[in-house]
C-alpha positions in Angstrom: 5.9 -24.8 23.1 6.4 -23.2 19.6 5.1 -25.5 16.4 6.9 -25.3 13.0 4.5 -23.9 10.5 7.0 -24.4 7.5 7.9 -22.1 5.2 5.0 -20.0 4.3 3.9 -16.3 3.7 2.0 -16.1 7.7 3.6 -13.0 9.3 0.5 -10.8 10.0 -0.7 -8.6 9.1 0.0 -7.0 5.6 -1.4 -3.7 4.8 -3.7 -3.4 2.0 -2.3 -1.1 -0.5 -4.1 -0.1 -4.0 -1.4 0.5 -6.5 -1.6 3.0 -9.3 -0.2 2.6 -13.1 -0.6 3.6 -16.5 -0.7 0.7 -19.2 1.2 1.5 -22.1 -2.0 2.8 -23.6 -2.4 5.6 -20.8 -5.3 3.7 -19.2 -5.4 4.3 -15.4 -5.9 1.3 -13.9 -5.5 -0.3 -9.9 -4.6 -3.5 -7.9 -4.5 -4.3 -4.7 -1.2 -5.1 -3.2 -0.8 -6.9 0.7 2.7 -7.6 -0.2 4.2 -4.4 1.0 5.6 -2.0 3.5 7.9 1.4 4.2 11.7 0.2 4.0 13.3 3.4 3.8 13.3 6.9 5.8 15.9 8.9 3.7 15.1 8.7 1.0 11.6 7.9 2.0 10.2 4.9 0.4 7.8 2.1 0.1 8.5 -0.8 -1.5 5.6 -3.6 -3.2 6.2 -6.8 -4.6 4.1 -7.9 -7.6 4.3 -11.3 -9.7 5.2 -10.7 -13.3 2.1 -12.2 -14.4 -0.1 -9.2 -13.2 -1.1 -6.6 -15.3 0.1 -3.7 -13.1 3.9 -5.3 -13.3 4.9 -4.1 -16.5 3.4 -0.8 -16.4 5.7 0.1 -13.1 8.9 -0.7 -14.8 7.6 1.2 -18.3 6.3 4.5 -16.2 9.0 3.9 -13.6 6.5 4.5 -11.3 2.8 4.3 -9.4 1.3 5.5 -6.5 0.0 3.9 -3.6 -3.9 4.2 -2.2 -4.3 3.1 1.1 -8.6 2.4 1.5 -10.7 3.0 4.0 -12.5 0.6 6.0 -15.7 1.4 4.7 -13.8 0.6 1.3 -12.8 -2.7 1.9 -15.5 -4.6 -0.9 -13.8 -1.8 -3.4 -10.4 -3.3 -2.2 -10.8 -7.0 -2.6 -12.7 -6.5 -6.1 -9.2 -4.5 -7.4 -7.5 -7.5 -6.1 -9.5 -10.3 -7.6 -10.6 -7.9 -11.4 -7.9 -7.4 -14.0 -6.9 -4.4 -15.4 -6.5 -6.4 -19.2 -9.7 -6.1 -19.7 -11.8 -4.3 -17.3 -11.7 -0.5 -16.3 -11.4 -1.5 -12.8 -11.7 3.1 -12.0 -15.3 2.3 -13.8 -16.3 -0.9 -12.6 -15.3 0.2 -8.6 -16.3 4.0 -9.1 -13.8 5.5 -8.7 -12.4 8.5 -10.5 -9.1 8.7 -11.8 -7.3 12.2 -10.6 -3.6 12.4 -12.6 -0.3 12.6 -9.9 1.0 15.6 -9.6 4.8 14.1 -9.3 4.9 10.9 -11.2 3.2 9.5 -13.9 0.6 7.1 -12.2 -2.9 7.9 -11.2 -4.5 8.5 -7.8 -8.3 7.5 -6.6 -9.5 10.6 -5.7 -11.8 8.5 -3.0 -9.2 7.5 -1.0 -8.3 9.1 2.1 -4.3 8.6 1.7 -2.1 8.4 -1.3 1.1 7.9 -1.7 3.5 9.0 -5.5 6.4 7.1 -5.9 9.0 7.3 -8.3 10.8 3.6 -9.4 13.7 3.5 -7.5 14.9 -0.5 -7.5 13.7 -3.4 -9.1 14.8 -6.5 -7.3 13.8 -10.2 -8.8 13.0 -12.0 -5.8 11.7 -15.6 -7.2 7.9 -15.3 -8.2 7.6 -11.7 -7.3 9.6 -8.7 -8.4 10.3 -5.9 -4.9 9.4 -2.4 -6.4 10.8 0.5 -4.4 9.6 3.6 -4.9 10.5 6.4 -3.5 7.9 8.7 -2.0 7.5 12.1 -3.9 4.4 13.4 -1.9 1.7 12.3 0.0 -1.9 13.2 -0.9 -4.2 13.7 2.2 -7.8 14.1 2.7 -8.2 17.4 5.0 -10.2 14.9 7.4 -8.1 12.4 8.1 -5.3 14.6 9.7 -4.9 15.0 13.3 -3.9 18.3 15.1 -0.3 18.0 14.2 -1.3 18.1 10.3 -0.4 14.6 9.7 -2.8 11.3 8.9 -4.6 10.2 12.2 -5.0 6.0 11.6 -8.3 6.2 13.5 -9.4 8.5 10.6 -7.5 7.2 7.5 -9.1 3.5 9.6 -6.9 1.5 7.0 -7.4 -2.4 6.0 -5.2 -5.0 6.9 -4.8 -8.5 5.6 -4.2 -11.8 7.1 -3.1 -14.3 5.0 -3.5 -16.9 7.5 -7.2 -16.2 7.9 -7.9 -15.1 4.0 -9.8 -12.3 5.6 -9.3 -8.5 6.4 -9.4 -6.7 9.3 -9.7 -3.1 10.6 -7.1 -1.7 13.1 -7.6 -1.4 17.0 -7.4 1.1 19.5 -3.8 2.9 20.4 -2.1 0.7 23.2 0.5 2.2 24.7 2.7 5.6 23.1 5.6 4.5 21.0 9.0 5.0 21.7 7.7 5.5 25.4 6.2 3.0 27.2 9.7 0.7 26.3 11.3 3.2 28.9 9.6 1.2 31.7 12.6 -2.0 30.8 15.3 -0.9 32.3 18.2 -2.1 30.0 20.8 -0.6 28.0 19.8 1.4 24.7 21.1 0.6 21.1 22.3 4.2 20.6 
């Protein structure tokens, strides 16, 4: 038998996503974002919702956009620090070591360390309550020659991204492939959604 949990934040998991800006001074900074997710093919797009009170907030709607990072698993100390350090008064690039490489589409910075990158331009704003939903919509994505597979595409066993769970507090690292997708579904015989 299911138990009511409440209303709370406990789907699982969130990915962990570094987000890029510019403050109004021009200095790069990060934070790590687990509230986030693709919710848009055409126009592709990613959307990542941020409370007002971070620092990273008011630089997305001034550049009207950022970029995305998404860390390796070997990465995940650097991660957490860009979530728990402020960009106010800390050069977070500095403090992690990281190096600041300019996008080529938008006006947000990359970490060149990470294997994955996504530039996204501002393409809604959305007040949801104590977050504000950014989507962006992706320009380009920035790959690591390594992390791509034979079809010239990231390889998640590569890329080995971080996930949160809120539930636990604690980050994870992703598993081994399980079945193929839009495949192993065939086995149900029932009718399709067109």
């Amino acid at each position: 038998m299911k138990r009511s949990l409440g209303r709370k934040t406990l789907a699982v998991p969130s990915p962990v996503w570094i987000v890029g800006t510019y403050d109004a001074a021009g200095k790069p900074n990060l934070m790590t974002a687990a509230w986030g997710g693709i919710c848009c093919s055409k126009p592709p797009s990613v959307c990542v919702s941020l409370r007002a009170a971070t620092y990273s907030h008011q630089a997305i709607i001034d550049r009207a956009s950022f970029t995305v990072g998404i860390p390796h698993t070997d990465q995940v100390a650097i991660a957490d620090y860009l979530g728990i350090a402020t960009g106010r008064d800390t050069d977070k690039f500095a403090a992690a070591g990281l190096t600041p490489l300019a996008a080529e589409h938008v006006d947000a910075p990359l970490a060149a360390e990470f294997p994955l990158s996504l530039e996204c331009r501002l393409s809604h704003t959305v007040e949801l309550g104590l977050h504000t939903l950014f989507v962006g919509e992706i320009l380009d994505v920035k790959a690591e020659e390594e992390v791509l597979g034979e079809n010239g595409r990231p390889c998640i066993d590569q890329v080995s991204p971080i996930v949160f769970a809120a539930p636990q507090g604690a980050y994870f690292s992703v598993g081994p492939q399980i079945a193929p997708a839009f495949d192993v579904g065939k086995s149900i015989d029932a009718p399709s959604e067109g």
